[in-house]
C-alpha positions, 0 to 999 in steps of 0.5 A: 487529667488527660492521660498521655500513651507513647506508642513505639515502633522500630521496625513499622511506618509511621502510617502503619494501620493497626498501630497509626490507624487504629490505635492512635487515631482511635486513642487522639478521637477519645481525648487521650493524648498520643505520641508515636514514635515510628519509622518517619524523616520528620516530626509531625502531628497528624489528626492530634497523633504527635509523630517523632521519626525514628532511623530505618536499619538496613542491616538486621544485626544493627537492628537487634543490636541498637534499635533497643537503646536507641528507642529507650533513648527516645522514649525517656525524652518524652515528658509525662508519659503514664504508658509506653505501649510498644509493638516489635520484639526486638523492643522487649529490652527496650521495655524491660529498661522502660519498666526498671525506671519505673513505667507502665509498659505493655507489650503488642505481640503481632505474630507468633515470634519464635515459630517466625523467627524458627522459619526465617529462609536466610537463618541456617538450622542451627540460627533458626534454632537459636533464635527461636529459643532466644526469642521465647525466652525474651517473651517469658521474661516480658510475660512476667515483668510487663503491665499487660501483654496484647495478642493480635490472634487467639493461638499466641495467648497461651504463651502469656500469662493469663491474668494480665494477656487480652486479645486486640484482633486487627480487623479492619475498620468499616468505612475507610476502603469502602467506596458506593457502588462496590457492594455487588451494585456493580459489574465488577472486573475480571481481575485478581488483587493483591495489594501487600509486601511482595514476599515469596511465602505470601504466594503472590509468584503462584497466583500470577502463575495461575494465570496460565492456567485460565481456559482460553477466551477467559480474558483475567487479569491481575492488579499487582500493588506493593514493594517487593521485599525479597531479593531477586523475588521482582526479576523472577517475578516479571519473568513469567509468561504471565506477566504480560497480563499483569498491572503493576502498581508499586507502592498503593497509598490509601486512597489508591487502593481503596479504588482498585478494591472497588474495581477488582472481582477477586482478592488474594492473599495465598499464603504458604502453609507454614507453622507460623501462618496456621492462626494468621487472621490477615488484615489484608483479608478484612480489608478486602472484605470491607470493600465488598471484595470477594476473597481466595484464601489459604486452605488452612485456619484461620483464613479459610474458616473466615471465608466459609463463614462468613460465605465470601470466598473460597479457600484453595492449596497456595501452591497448586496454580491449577486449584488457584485458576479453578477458583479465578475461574469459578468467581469472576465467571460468575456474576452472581456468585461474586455478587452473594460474596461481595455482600457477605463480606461486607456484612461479616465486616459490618457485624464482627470483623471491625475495628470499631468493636475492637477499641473498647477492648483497648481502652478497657486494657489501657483503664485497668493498666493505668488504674 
């Protein structure tokens, strides 16, 4: 029998690429049948994935307060379902109330909640502090009481129990950014990329900046796609000197940035080193390196590990321009450099980082939950 698996998000898209992209799209391809509902206007099915929309909260104390029931209202209308699968924390009372009527649930843990939440810029000390001990008291709680708990990085895992906890990593799939001609077979750009939420502590202010820096007669510039997601961050922003060599993109669907991967000569993704990122495996990275896109990291694990690895970049301080505009110039002056990275970046994809030999874990989750 054709076993049905609800996916519940009240805080991603509905065309979120590790729960739309990955796992629905990967569970409808094996014949399972999927519902997800996520942050959409319309009802809709895409690829066999039935989408049902759920209301965005512009206030995050409603959030917290009502997405909760909302979502297990939504959920309990849903007929048939052998497992409800749910990705935000704010949703563990959602799938503790799945589980007191007697449904499987397990619990997707993205990030390491309680240090994000204990290094949020808009709580004061004393509500950081609340919440980080509120939201590591919510996980213990779900630890003990789901079916199975997913892990996207290796460091969250010890916070769960052991016997029922699995690390899905969220790398990225092999062919959907990657276009012919963009691994090393062409003369790439002199251009740096970030395509993303525009955040302060994802260092996108400080890799502009570090346009200033570049020896004269160096002609780089910078391709810019993404919403900004904090206030005030888009006027500070296009106010550098350097934004005149910037390109704007605004929000990139896929496609796009699939084009603007294969074009650039360097990605970026430089975030601060805080507690909370110190195990952080971007998709974003994976992504650039699908696409043959040489990468320039965070100088901490795990991200520079990956890039000395796999040999497809380098790794720098995110906050010291002048280490970030050594490293733009030390890629895009060098034409064989870029190349060597370009091509083992795509082969670390093709032999570890991929989505591909991600999914079996998932469906072994999902046989032995369902069991």
């Amino acid at each position: 029998m054709q076993k049905h698996i609800a996916h519940l998000s009240s805080v991603h898209l509905a065309t979120d690429t590790r729960i739309f992209r990955k796992m629905c799209l990967s569970l409808a391809k094996s014949s399972y049948k999927v519902t997800l509902i996520a942050r959409c206007d319309e009802e809709s099915t895409v690829d066999g994935v039935k989408i049902r929309p759920f209301p965005a909260f512009y206030s995050k104390f409603k959030r917290f307060v009502q997405a909760p029931f909302l979502m297990f209202k939504k959920a309990r209308k849903l007929e048939d379902v052998d497992l409800f699968h749910f990705h935000d924390p704010e949703l563990i009372l959602t799938g503790i109330l799945l589980k007191l009527s007697g449904k499987k649930v397990i619990y997707d843990v993205h990030e390491d909640t309680p240090l994000t939440m204990a290094t949020k810029d808009y709580l004061g000390t004393i509500s950081s502090t609340f919440f980080y001990y509120a939201t590591s008291f919510a996980e213990w709680i779900g630890g003990k009481l789901f079916d199975h708990i997913i892990v996207v990085i290796p460091s969250i895992e010890k916070r769960f129990p052991a016997h029922k906890t699995s690390i899905i990593q969220n790398y990225a799939l092999k062919d959907e950014l990657s276009k012919p001609g963009n691994l090393g077979e062409r003369k790439r750009e002199n251009s740096v990329l970030y395509i993303g939420d525009i955040t302060r502590v994802r260092g996108v202010k400080e890799a502009i900046e570090a346009l200033d820096y570049i020896p004269k007669g160096m002609d780089i510039s910078f391709v810019l796609g993404g919403k900004f997601s904090e206030e005030g961050l888009e006027g500070e922003i296009k106010s550098l000197k350097s934004w005149d060599k910037v390109r704007f993109l605004g929000y990139v669907d896929r496609e796009t940035m699939a084009e603007e991967l294969s074009k650039a000569g360097l990605g970026v993704n430089l975030m601060y080193n805080r507690p909370d990122h110190y195990g952080a495996q971007p998709n974003k990275v994976f992504e650039y390196m699908s696409a043959g896109l040489p990468i320039l990291v965070s100088n901490f694990p795990m991200m520079d590990t990956i890039a000395e690895e796999a040999n497809c970049g380098l790794s720098v301080d995110p906050l010291d321009v002048k280490a970030i505009a050594k490293a733009y110039e030390t890629v895009l002056s060098d034409e064989n450099l870029k190349s060597t990275f370009s091509k083992n970046g795509r082969k670390a994809i093709e032999e570890r980082y991929n989505w591909e030999s991600e999914y079996p874990k998932l469906e072994r989750v999902y046989k032995l939950v369902l069991a």
